[in-house]
Short mmCIF file of the C-alpha atoms (twelve columns), coordinates in Angstrom:
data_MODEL
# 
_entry.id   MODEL 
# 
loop_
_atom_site.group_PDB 
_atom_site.id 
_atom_site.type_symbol 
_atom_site.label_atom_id 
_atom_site.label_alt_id 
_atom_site.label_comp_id 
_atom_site.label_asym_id 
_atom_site.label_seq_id 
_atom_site.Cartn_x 
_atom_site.Cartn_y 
_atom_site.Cartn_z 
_atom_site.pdbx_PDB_model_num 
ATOM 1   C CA . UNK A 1   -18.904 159.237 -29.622 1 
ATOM 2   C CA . UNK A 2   -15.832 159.468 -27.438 1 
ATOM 3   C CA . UNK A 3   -12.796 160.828 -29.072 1 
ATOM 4   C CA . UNK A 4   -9.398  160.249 -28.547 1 
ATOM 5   C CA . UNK A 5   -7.157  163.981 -29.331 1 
ATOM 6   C CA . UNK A 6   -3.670  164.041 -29.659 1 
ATOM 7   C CA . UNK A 7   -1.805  167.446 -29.296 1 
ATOM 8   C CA . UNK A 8   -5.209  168.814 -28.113 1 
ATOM 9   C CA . UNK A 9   -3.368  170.908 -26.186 1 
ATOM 10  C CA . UNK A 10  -2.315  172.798 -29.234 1 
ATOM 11  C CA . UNK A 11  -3.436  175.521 -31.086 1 
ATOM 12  C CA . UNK A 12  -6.117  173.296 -33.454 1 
ATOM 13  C CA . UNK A 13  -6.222  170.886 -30.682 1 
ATOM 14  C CA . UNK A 14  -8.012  173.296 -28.392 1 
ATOM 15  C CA . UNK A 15  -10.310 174.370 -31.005 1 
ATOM 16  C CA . UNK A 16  -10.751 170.865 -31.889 1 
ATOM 17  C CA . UNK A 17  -11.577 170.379 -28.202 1 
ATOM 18  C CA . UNK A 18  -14.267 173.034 -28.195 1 
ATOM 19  C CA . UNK A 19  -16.296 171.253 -31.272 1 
ATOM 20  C CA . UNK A 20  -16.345 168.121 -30.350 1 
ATOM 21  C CA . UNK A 21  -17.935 168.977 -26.891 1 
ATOM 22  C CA . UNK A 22  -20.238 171.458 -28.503 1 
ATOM 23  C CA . UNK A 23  -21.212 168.601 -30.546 1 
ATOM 24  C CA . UNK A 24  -22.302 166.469 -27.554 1 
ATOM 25  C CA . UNK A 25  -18.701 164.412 -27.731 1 
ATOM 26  C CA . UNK A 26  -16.810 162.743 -25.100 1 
ATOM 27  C CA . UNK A 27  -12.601 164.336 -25.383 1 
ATOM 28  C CA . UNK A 28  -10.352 161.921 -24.542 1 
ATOM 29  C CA . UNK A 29  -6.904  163.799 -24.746 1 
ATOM 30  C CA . UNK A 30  -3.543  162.064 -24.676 1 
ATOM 31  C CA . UNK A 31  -1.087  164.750 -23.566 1 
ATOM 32  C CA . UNK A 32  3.008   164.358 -22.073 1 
ATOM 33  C CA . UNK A 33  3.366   163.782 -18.269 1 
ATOM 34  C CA . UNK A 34  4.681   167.389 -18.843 1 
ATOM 35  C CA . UNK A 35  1.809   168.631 -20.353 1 
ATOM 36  C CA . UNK A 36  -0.246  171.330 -18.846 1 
ATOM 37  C CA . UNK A 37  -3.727  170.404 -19.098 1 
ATOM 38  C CA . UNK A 38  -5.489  172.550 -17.617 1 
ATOM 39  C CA . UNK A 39  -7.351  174.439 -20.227 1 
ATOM 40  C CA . UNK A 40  -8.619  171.591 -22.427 1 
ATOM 41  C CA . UNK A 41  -10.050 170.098 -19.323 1 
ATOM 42  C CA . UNK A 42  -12.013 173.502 -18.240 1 
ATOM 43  C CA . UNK A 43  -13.666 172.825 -21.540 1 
ATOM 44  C CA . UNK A 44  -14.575 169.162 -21.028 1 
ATOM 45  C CA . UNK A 45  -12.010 166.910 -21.902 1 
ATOM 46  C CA . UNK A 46  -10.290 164.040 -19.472 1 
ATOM 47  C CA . UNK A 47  -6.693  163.464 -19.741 1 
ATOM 48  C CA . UNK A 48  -4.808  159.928 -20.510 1 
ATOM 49  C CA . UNK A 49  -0.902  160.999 -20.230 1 
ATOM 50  C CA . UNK A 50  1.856   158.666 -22.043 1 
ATOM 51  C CA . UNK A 51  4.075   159.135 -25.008 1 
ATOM 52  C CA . UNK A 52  4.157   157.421 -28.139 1 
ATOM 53  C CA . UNK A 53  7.260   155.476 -27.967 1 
ATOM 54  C CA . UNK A 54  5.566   154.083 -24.686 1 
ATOM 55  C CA . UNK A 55  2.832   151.402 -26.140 1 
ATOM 56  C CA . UNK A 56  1.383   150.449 -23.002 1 
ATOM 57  C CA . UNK A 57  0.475   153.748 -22.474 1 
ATOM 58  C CA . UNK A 58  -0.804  154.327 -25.745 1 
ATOM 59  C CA . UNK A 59  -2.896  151.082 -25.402 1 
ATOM 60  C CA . UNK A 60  -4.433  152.148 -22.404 1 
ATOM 61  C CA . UNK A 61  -5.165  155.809 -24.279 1 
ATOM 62  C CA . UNK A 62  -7.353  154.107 -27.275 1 
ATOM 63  C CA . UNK A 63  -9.260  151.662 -24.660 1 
ATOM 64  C CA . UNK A 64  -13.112 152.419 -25.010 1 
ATOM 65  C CA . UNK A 65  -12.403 155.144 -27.745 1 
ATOM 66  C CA . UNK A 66  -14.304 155.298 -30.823 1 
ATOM 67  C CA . UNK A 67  -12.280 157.447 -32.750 1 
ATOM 68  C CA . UNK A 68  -8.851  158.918 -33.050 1 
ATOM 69  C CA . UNK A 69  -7.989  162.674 -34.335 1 
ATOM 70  C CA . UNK A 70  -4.150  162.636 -34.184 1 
ATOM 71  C CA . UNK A 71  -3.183  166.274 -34.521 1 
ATOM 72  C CA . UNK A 72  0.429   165.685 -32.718 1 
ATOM 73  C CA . UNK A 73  4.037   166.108 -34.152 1 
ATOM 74  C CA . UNK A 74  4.990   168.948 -35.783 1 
ATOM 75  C CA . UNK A 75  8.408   170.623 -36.843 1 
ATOM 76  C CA . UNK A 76  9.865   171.891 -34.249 1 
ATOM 77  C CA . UNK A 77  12.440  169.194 -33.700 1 
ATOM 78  C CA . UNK A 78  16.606  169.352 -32.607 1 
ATOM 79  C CA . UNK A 79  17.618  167.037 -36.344 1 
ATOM 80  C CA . UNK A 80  15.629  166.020 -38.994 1 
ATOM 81  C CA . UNK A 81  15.871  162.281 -37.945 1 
ATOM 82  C CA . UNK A 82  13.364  163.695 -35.010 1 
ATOM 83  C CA . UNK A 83  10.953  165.103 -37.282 1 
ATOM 84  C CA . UNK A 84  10.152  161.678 -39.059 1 
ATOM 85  C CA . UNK A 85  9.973   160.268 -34.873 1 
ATOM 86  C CA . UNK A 86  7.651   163.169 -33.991 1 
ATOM 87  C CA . UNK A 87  5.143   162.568 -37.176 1 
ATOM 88  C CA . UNK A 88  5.724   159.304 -39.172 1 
ATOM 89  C CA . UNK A 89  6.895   157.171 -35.620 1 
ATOM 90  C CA . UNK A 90  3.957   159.072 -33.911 1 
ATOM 91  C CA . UNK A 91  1.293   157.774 -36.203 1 
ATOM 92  C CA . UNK A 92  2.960   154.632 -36.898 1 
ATOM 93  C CA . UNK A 93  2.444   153.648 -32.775 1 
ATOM 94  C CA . UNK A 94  -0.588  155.620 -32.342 1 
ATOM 95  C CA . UNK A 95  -2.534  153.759 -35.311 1 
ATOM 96  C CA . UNK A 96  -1.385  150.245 -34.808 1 
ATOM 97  C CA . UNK A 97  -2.691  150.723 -31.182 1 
ATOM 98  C CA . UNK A 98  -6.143  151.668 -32.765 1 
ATOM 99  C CA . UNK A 99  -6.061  148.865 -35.277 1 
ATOM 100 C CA . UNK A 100 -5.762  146.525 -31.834 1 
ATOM 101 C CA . UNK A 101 -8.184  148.261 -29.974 1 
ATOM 102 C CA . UNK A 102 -11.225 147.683 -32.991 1 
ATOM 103 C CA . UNK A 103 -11.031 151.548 -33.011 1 
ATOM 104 C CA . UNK A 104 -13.547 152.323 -35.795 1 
ATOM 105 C CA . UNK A 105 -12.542 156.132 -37.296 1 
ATOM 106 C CA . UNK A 106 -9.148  157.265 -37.414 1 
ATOM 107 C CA . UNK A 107 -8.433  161.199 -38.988 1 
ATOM 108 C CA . UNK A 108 -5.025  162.201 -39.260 1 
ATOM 109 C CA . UNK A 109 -4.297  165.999 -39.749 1 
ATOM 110 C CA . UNK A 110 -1.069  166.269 -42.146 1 
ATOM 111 C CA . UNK A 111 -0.256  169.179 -43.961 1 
ATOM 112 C CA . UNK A 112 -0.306  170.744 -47.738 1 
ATOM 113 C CA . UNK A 113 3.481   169.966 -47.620 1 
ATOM 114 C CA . UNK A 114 3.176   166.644 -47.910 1 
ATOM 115 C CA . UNK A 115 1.517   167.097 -51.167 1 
ATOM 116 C CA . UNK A 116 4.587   168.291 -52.951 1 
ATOM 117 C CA . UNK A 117 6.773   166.472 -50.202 1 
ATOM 118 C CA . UNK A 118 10.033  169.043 -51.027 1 
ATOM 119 C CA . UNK A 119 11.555  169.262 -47.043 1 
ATOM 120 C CA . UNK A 120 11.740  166.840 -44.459 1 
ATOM 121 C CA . UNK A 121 8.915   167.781 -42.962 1 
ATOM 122 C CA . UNK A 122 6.681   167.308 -45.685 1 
ATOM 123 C CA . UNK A 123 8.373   163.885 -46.974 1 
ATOM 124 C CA . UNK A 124 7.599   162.486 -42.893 1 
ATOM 125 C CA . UNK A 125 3.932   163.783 -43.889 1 
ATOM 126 C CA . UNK A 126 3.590   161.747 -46.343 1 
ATOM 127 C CA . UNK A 127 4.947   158.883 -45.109 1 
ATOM 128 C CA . UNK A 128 2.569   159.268 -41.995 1 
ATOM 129 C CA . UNK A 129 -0.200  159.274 -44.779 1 
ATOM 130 C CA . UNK A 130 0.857   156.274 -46.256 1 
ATOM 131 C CA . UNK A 131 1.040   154.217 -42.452 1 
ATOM 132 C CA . UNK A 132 -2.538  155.047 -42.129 1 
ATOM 133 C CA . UNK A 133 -3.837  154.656 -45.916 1 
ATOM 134 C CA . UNK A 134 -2.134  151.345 -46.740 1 
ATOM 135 C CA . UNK A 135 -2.891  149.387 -43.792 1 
ATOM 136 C CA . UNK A 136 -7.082  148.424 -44.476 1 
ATOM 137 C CA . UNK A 137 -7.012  145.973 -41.323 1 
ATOM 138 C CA . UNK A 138 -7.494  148.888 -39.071 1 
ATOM 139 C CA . UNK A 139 -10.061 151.680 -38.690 1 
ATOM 140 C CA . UNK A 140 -11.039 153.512 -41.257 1 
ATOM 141 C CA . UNK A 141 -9.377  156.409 -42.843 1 
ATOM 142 C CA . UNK A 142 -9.832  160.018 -43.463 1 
ATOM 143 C CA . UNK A 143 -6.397  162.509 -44.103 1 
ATOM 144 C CA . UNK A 144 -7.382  166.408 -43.933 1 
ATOM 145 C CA . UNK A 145 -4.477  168.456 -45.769 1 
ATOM 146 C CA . UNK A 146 -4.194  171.780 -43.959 1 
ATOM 147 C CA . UNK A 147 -2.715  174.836 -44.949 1 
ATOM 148 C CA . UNK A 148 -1.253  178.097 -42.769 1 
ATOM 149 C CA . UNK A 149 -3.674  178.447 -39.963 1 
ATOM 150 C CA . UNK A 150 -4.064  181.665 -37.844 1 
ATOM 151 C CA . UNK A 151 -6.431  182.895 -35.526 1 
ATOM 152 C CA . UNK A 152 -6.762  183.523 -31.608 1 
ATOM 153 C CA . UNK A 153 -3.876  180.991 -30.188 1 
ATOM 154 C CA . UNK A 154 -1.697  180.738 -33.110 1 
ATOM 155 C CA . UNK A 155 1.589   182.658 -32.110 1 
ATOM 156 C CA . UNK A 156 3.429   182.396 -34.912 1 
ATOM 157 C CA . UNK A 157 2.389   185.069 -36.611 1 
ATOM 158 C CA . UNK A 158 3.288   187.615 -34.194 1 
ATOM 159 C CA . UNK A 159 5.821   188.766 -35.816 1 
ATOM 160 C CA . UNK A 160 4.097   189.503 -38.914 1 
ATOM 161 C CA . UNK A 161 1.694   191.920 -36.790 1 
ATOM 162 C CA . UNK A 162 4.393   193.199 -35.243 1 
ATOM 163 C CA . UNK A 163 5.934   193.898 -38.311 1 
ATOM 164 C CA . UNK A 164 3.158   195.900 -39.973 1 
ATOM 165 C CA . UNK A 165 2.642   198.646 -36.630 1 
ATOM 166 C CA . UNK A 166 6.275   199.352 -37.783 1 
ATOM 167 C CA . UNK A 167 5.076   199.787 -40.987 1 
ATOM 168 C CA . UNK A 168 7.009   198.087 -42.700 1 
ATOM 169 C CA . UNK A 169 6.448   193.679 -43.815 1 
ATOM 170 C CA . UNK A 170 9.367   191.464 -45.295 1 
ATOM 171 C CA . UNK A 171 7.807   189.204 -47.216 1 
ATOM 172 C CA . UNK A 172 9.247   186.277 -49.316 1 
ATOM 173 C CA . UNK A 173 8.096   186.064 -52.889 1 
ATOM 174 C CA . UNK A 174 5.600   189.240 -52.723 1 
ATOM 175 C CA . UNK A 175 3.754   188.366 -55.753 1 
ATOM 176 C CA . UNK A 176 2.972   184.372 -54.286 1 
ATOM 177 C CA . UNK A 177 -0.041  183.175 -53.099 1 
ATOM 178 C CA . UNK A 178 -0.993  181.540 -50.245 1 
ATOM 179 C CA . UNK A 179 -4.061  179.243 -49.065 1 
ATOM 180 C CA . UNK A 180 -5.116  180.162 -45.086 1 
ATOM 181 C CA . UNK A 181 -7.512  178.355 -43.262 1 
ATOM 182 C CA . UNK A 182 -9.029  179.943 -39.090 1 
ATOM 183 C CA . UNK A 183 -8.192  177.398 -36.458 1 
ATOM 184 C CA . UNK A 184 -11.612 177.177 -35.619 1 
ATOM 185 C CA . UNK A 185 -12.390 176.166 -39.253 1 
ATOM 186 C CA . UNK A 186 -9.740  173.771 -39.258 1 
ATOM 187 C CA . UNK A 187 -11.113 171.987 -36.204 1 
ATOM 188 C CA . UNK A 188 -14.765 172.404 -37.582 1 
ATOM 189 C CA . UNK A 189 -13.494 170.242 -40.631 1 
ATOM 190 C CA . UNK A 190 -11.619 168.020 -38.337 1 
ATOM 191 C CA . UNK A 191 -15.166 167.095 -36.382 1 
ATOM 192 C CA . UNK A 192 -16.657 166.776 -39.981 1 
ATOM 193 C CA . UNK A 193 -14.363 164.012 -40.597 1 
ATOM 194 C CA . UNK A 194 -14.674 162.322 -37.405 1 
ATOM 195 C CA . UNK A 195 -18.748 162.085 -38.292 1 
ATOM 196 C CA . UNK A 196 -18.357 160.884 -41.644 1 
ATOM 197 C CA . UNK A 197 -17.577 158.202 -43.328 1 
ATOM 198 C CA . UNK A 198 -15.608 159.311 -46.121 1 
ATOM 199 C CA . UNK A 199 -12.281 157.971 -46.816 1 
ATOM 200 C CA . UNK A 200 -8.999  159.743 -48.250 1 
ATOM 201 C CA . UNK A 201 -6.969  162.516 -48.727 1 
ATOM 202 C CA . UNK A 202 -8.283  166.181 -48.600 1 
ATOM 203 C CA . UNK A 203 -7.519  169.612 -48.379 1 
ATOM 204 C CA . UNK A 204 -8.864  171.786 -46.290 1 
ATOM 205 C CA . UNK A 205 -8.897  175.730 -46.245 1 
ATOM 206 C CA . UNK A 206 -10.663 178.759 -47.277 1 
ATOM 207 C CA . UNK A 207 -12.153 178.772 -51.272 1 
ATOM 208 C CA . UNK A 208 -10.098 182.029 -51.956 1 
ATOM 209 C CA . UNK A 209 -6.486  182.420 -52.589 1 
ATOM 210 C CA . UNK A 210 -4.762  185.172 -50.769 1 
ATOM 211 C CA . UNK A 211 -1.652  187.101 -52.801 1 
ATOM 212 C CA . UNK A 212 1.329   187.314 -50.063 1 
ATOM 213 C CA . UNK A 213 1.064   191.431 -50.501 1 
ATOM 214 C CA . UNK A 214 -2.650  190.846 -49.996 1 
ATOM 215 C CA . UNK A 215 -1.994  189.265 -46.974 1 
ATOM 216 C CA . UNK A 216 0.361   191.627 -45.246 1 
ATOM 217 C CA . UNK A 217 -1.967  194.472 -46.177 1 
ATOM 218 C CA . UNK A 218 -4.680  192.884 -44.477 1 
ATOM 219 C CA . UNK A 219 -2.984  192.978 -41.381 1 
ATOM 220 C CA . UNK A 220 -2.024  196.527 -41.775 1 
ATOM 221 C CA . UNK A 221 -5.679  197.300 -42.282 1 
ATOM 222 C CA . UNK A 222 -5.939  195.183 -38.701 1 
ATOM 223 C CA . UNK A 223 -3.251  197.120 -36.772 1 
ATOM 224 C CA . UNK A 224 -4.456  200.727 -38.591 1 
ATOM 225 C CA . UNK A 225 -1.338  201.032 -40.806 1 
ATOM 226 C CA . UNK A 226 -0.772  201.365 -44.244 1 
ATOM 227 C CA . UNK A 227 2.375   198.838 -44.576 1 
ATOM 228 C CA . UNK A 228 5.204   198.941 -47.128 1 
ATOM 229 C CA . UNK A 229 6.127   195.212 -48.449 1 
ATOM 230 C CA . UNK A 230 9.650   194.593 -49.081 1 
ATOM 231 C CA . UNK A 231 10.698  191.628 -50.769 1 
ATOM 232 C CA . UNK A 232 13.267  188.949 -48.882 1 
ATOM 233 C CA . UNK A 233 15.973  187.926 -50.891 1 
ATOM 234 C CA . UNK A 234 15.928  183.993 -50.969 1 
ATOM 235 C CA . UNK A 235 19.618  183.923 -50.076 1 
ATOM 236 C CA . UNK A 236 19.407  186.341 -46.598 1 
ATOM 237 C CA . UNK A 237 16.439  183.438 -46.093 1 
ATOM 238 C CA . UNK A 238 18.733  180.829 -46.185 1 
ATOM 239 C CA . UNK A 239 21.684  182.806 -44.022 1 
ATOM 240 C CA . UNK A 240 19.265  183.429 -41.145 1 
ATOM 241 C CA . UNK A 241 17.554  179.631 -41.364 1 
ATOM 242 C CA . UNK A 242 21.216  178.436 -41.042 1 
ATOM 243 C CA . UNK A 243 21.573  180.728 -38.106 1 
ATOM 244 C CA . UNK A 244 18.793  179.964 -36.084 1 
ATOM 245 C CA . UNK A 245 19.932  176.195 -36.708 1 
ATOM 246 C CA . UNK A 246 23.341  177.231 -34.963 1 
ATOM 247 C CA . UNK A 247 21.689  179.058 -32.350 1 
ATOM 248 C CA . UNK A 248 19.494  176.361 -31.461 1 
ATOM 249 C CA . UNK A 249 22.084  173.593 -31.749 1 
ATOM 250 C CA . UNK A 250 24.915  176.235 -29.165 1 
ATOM 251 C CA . UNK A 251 21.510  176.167 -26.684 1 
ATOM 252 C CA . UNK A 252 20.321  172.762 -27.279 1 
ATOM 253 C CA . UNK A 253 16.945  173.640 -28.207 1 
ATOM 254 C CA . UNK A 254 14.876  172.928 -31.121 1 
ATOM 255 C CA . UNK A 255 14.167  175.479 -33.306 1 
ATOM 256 C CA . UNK A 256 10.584  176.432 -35.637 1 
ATOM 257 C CA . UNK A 257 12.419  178.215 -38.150 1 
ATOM 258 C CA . UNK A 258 15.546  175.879 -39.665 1 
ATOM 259 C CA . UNK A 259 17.084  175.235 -43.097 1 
ATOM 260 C CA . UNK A 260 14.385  172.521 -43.801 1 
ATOM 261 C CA . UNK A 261 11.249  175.072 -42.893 1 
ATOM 262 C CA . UNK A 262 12.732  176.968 -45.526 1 
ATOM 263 C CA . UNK A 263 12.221  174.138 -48.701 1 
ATOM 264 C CA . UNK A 264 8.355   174.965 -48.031 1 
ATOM 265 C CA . UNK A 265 8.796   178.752 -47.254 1 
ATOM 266 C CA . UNK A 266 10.694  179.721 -50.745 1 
ATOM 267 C CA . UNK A 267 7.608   177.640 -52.731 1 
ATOM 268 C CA . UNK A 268 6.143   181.241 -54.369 1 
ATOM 269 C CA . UNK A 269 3.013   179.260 -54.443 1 
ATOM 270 C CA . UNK A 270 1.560   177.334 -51.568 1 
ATOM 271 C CA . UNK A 271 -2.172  176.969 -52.314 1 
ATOM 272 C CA . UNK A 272 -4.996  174.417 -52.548 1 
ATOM 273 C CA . UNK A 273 -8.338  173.574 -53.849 1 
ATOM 274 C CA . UNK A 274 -10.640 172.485 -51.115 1 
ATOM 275 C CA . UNK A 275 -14.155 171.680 -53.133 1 
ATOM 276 C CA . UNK A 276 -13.571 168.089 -52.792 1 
ATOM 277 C CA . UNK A 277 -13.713 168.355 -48.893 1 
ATOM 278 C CA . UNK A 278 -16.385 170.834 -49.248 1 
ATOM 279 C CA . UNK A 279 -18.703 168.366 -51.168 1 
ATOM 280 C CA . UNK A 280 -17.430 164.942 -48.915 1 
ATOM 281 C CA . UNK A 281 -17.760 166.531 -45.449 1 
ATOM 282 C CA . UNK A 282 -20.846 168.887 -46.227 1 
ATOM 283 C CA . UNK A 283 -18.197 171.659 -44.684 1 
ATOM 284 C CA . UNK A 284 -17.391 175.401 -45.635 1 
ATOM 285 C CA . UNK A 285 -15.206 177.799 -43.387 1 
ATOM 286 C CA . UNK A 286 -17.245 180.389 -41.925 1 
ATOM 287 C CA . UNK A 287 -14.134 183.082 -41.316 1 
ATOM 288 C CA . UNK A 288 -11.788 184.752 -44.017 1 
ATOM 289 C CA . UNK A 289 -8.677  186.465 -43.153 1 
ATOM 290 C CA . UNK A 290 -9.619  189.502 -42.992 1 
ATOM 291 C CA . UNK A 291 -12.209 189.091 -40.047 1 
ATOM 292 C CA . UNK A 292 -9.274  186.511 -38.749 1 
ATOM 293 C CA . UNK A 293 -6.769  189.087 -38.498 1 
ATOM 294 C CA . UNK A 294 -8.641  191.252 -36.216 1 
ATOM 295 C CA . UNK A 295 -9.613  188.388 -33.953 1 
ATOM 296 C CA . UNK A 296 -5.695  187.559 -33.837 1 
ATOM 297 C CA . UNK A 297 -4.465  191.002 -32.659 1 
ATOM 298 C CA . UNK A 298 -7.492  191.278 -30.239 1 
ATOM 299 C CA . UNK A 299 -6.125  187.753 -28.853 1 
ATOM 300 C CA . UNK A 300 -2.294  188.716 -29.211 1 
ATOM 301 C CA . UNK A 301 -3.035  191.547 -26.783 1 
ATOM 302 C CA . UNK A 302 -5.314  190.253 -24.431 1 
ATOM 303 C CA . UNK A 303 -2.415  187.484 -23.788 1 
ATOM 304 C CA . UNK A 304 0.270   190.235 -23.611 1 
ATOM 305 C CA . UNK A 305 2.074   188.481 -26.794 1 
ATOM 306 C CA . UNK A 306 1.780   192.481 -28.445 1 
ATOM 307 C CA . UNK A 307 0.642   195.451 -26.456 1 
ATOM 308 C CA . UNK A 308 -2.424  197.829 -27.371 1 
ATOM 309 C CA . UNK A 309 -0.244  200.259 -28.423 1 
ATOM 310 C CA . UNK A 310 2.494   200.032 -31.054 1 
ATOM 311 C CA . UNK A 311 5.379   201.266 -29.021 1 
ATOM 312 C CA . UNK A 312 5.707   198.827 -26.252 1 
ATOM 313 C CA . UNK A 313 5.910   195.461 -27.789 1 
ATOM 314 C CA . UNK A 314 6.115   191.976 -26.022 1 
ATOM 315 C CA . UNK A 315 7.137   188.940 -28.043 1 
ATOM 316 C CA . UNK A 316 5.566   185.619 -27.062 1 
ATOM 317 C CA . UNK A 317 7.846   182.824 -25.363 1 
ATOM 318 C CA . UNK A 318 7.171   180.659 -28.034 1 
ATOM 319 C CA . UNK A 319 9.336   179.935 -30.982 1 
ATOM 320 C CA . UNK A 320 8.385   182.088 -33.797 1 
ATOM 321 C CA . UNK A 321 9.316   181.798 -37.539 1 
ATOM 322 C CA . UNK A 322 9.328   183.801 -40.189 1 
ATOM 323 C CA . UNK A 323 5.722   185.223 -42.436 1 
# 
């Protein structure tokens, strides 16, 4: 089957990458003129470059594909006007061009957010969702709901490893809970979907539920400290989202953590149950967070993003956001 990825070039888009060509796949990525590519192809994939707001290009991206796995958009974006453009235009352009190209399978990754659709960036979820689940002319359909990834690649939870060799881990709503899924999981699921022929709306992500202090104790286990959890008042929350906004709109740069990230960061409960895609895609994870963790902060140093040792620290050059 040759597969058409969008944002392969990503953090579950490289994973994604990996699967499909253990698989026996051909990777079709569609990446930015910008883009640097050369990773994803080392593993096997060819490039088509264009942009989504550029339908020849995206015509000449889903020619000869059999399937589409759009993983692109995101919300990192300078207003919320572009986070609707980056995920409900995105999918909107990419998926008519697959309904005109006969594409047969088309698997849009979304997000839990949209479920509960409180922020901007889980109301353009949604509507994504509903572009590719209402239209029945074109390919057929499969939406995987995931929840916060980690894993070797993901940088933004640097911070949060960071945190715990100081010892000590804010953490909003300690008592919460939180549903986590390994990148490589995610893209295992992803490939699933791709193969089958089920139809819908999903989640994906481990069976157990982790408690926030659970979590950030975890990673002190992986870093060798015993951590202290203090709680973040909701309020200093909001003051620093609304700061990072300003920041980002003096420098005229987008920014990951903003007032709308918060909406979904404040919910003391952010969980899932994933049996349905367990029983319609014949898929389980194979990693918990615990053995995750450890693979992170191996990664995290071998890219220089934290040192082996707790007193020299490096931050990555990616935007990070708060754990």
């Amino acid at each position: 089957m040759r597969v058409l990825v969008t944002g392969a070039t990503g953090f579950v888009g490289e994973w994604l990458v990996r699967a499909l060509v253990a698989r026996g796949h051909e990777v079709v990525a569609f990446a930015r003129a910008s883009s640097r590519t050369e990773g994803i192809e080392a593993l096997g994939a060819s490039v088509r470059r264009g942009a989504f707001d550029d339908p020849g290009s995206l015509a000449r991206a889903v020619d000869g594909v059999d399937a589409v796995a759009h993983l692109a958009g995101g919300g990192i974006a300078r207003s919320d006007e572009e986070i609707y453009v980056n995920n409900t235009g995105s999918t909107r352009a990419l998926f008519g061009a697959a309904r005109d190209a006969a594409v047969r399978r088309f698997v849009l990754v979304s997000s839990l957010t949209a479920r509960d659709a409180i922020s901007h960036y889980g109301r353009s979820k949604r509507a994504a969702e509903r572009v590719v689940l209402e239209d029945t002319s074109g390919p057929s359909v499969m939406v995987l709901r995931p929840p916060a990834l980690y894993g070797p690649g993901e940088h933004r939870m640097v911070p949060l490893f960071a945190a715990a060799r100081r010892g000590v881990v804010p953490t909003v709503h300690p008592r919460g809970t939180l549903s986590m899924l390994h990148g490589a999981d995610c893209a295992e699921a992803i490939a699933c979907a791709l193969e089958s022929e089920a139809r819908g709306v999903v989640f994906v992500g481990e069976e157990r539920v982790y408690g926030r202090r659970e979590m950030a104790e975890i990673v002190g286990r992986a870093v060798g400290r015993r951590v202290r959890v203090v709680a973040i008042p909701p309020p200093a929350l909001r003051v620093a989202a609304r700061a990072s906004e300003l920041v980002g709109r003096l420098r005229d740069r987008p920014v990951m953590f903003g007032v709308d990230k918060t909406r979904d960061v404040l919910q003391p409960h952010q969980v899932g149950d994933p049996r349905e895609a367990f029983a319609r895609l014949g898929w389980r994870p194979t990693r918990d967070f615990e053995r995750g963790a450890r693979e992170a902060l191996e990664d995290y140093v071998a890219r220089g993003w934290l040192t082996d040792t707790p007193d020299r620290r490096r931050r990555p050059r990616s935007p990070t956001a708060p754990t």
